[in-house]
N, C-alpha and C positions, 0 to 999 in steps of 0.2 A: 726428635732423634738426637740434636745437638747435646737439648739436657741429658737425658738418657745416658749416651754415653759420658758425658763431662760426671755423673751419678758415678757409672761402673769404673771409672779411673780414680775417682774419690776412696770408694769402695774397697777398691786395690793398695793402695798406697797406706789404708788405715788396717791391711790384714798383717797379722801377728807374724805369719811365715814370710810374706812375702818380704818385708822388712830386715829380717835375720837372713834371707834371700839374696837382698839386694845389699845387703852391709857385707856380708862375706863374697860379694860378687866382687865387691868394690876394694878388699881390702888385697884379695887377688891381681886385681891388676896394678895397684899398688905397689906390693912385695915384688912382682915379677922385675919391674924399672928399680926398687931398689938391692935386689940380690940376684940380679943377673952379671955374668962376668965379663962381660962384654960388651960393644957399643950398639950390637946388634942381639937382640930377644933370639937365643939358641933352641931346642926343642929341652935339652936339660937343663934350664931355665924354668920352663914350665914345669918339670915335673920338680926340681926341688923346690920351686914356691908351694906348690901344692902341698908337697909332705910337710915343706914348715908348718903348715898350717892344724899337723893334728895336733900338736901338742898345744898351742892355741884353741883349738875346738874344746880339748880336754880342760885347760884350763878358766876358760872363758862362761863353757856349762855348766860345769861346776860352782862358780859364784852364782851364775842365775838362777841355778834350779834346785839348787843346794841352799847356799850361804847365804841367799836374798831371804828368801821364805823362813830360813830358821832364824837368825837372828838381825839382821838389818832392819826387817819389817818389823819385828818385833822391840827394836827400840837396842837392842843389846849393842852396840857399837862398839867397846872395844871387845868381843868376843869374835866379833865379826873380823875386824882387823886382823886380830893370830890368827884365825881361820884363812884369812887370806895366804899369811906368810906359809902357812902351811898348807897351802893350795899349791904354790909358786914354787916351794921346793920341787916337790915330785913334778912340778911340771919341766922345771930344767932338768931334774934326772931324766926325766921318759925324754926329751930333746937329743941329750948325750949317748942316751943309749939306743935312738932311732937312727942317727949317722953316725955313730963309729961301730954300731954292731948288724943291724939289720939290715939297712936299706940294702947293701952290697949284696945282698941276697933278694930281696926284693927285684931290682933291677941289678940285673948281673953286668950289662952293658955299658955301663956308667962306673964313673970313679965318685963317691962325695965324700964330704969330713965334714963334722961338728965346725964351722967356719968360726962362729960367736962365742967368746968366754961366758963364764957363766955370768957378772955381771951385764955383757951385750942381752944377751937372752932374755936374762932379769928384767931388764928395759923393756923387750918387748911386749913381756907379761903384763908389766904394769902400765904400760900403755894402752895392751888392749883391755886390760881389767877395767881403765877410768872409761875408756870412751865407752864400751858396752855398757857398764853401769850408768853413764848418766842418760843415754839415750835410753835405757830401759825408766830409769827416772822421770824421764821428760813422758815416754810414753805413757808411766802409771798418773803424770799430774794433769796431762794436757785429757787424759780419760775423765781425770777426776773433774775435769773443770765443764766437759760434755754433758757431762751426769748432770751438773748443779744447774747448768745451762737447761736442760732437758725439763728439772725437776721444778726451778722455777718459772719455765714456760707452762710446764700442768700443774702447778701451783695460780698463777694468775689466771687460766682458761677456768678453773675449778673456780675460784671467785667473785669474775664476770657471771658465771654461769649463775652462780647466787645473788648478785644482784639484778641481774633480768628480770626474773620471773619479780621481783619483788618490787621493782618498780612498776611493770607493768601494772600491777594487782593495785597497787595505789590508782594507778591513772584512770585505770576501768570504774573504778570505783565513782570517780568525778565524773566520766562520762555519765557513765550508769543514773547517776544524781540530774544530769541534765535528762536524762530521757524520760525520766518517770516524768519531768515538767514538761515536756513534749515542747521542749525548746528549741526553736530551730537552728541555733547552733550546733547543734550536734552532728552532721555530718561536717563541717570543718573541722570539730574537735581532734572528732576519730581518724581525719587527713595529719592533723597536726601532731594524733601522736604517733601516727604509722611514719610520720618524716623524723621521728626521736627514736623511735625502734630503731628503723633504717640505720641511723648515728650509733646507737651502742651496738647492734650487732656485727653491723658491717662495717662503717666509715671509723669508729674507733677500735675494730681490731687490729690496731698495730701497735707498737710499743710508745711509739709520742704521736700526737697529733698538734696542730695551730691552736694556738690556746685562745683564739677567735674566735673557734668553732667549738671549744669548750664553752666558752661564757654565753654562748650565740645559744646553745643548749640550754645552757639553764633557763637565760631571758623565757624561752620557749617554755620549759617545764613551769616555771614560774607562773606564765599567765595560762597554761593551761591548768593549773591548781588554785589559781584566782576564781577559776567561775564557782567556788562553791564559799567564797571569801564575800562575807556584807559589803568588808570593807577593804578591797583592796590595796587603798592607797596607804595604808597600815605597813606594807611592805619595802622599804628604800633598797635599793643598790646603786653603786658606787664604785666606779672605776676611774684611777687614776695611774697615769706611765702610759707607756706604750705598749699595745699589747699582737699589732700586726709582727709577724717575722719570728716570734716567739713559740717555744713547741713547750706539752705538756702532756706527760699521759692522761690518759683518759678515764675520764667516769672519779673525777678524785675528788670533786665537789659538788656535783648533785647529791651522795647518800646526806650530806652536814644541811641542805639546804630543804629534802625530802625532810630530814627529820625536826627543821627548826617548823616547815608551817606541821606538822604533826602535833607540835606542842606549843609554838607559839601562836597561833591560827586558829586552829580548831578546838578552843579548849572553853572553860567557859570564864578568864578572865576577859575581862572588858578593855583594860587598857593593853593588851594583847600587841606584839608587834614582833617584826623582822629585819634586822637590819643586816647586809651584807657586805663587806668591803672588798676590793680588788687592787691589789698595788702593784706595781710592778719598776726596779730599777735597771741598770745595769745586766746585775748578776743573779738577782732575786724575788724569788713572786712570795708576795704576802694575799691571803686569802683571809679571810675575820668575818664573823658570823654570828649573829646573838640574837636571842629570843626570850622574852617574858615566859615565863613555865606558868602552865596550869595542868587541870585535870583533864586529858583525852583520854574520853571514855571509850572513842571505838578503838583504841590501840592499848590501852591499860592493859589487858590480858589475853595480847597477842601474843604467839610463840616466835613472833616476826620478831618483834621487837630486840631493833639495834644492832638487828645482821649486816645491814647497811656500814655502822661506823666499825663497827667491826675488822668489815673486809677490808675498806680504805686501809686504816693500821696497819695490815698483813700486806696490804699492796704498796705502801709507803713505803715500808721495810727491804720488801724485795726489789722496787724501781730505785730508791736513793737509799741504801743503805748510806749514815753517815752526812746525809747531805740535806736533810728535813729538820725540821723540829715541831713536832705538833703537840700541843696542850687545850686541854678541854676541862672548863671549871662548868662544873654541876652544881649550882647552889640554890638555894630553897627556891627563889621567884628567877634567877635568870639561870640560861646555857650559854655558855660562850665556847668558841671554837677558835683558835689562833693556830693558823698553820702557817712555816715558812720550808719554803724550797728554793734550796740553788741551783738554779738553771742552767746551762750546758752554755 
């Protein structure tokens, strides 16, 4: 119930009207303490703050629903500017000609007068001209930043979502290989990769995680992709720094390590290998990764193929814009993968 309502006052505070609401509520009680004639708020208090306020209205709508959409948005700036000054004029005419011609007619019971030269007036104009302008400013950027916000959260969900199934389909595959030999590792295996699922679906959907639990991940994937390796010990990793206390997003180095035993492992060179590194100092995590290339034939003429290093790239972009730098050399017998991140 708490969330709920803490939602509908969220809700509230970000609607369009309620905001031009609450700004003209506020600028009302305002004007009343400064254009009242006395030390005590009188009932004609009230109502000349109020009438101040059409020519204000007049002028103030006019830039937002007028002179914003035609030219400010449009980049024209000094168009927009004259546009102003000739907003401002007719806003001090209709001022001048609402107290010293009308009002007295309006309310017959009351005395008022133009009180402000047109200069004072002028001021108020361009007072309220900036402040509405920039809070309407702040409202189109702080939207604009919702959006990006929004769009790179279903950017990273879209993703994940690609590399799930894609790693799965690899692991089955090893299992699948242990069962045809009617090995009885196999129900451990299938425990071991339902506790890896578990990890990417659930335990690494959030934006960082322990990067303990990252590496603790791979080990896992790692020897669950051993069981169809001659020669496992073919494999090295290598962790040095500290790596308790430190966060990482997730899923940013199993695709580089799925795809080294793909080509480094499974292929049919002989001196075939995998080497991993981990570093970590201070400020920054190095990750490095390399593999002897040969010919794997069960992924040669996969439509999979390199969806994996793909997503990383896009996911790297969107979590450190600015703040990575990854390079991957392709070359005839080896892949090398070198990635650095500046950590938080």
């Amino acid at each position: 119930m708490v969330y709920k309502t803490k939602k509908r006052k969220v809700r509230l505070l970000k609607n369009r009207n309620f905001q031009h609401i609450l700004f003209w509520c506020l600028s009302y009680l305002i004007l009343i303490n400064i254009l009242k004639v006395s030390a005590e708020i009188q009932k004609i208090d009230l109502i000349y703050a109020a009438v101040f306020h059409l020519p204000l209205f007049l002028v103030v709508y006019l830039n937002l629903k007028v002179l914003f959409p035609l030219f400010f948005e449009k980049g024209r700036y000094l168009i927009y500017l004259l546009s102003l000054l000739a907003v401002v004029l007719p806003g001090v005419g209709f001022y001048f000609l609402l107290f010293n011609h009308w009002i007295d007619h309006i309310f017959p019971g009351y005395y008022f007068i133009a009180y402000y030269s047109f200069w004072d007036i002028s001021l108020f104009f361009v007072i309220y001209l900036s402040a509405s302008g920039l809070l309407h400013l702040a409202r189109s950027w702080f939207q604009l930043q919702e959006l990006e916000k929004e769009k790179t959260s279903a950017e990273l969900k879209a993703l994940k979502s690609q590399l799930n199934p894609h790693f799965l389909f690899n692991s089955l595959n090893n299992i699948y290989s242990l069962a045809r030999k009617k090995s009885p590792l196999v129900p451990d295996k299938i425990v071991q990769l339902s506790d890896l699922m578990r990890h990417i679906i659930y335990e690494s959907d959030v934006e960082f995680i322990p990067l303990e639990e990252e590496v603790e991940m791979v080990k896992n994937y790692i020897e669950l992709q051993n069981l169809r390796s001659a020669e496992p010990d073919r494999i090295k990793m290598e962790i040095t720094g500290e790596i308790k206390g430190k966060k990482i997003a997730p899923l940013l180095f199993l695709p580089f390590v799925e795809n080294s035993f793909k080509h480094g492992l499974k292929n049919d060179t002989t001196d075939s290998y995998v080497r991993i590194k981990i570093e970590t100092t201070a400020r920054n995590l190095f990750f490095k990764i390399e593999n002897r290339k040969g010919v794997a034939v069960e992924i040669a003429d996969s439509k999979y193929k390199g969806i994996g290093i793909e997503n990383v790239k896009k996911r790297l972009e969107l979590i450190y814009p600015g703040k990575h730098s990854l390079v991957i050399s392709d070359n005839e017998d080896k892949f090398e993968v070198n990635l650095q991140i500046q950590m938080n």
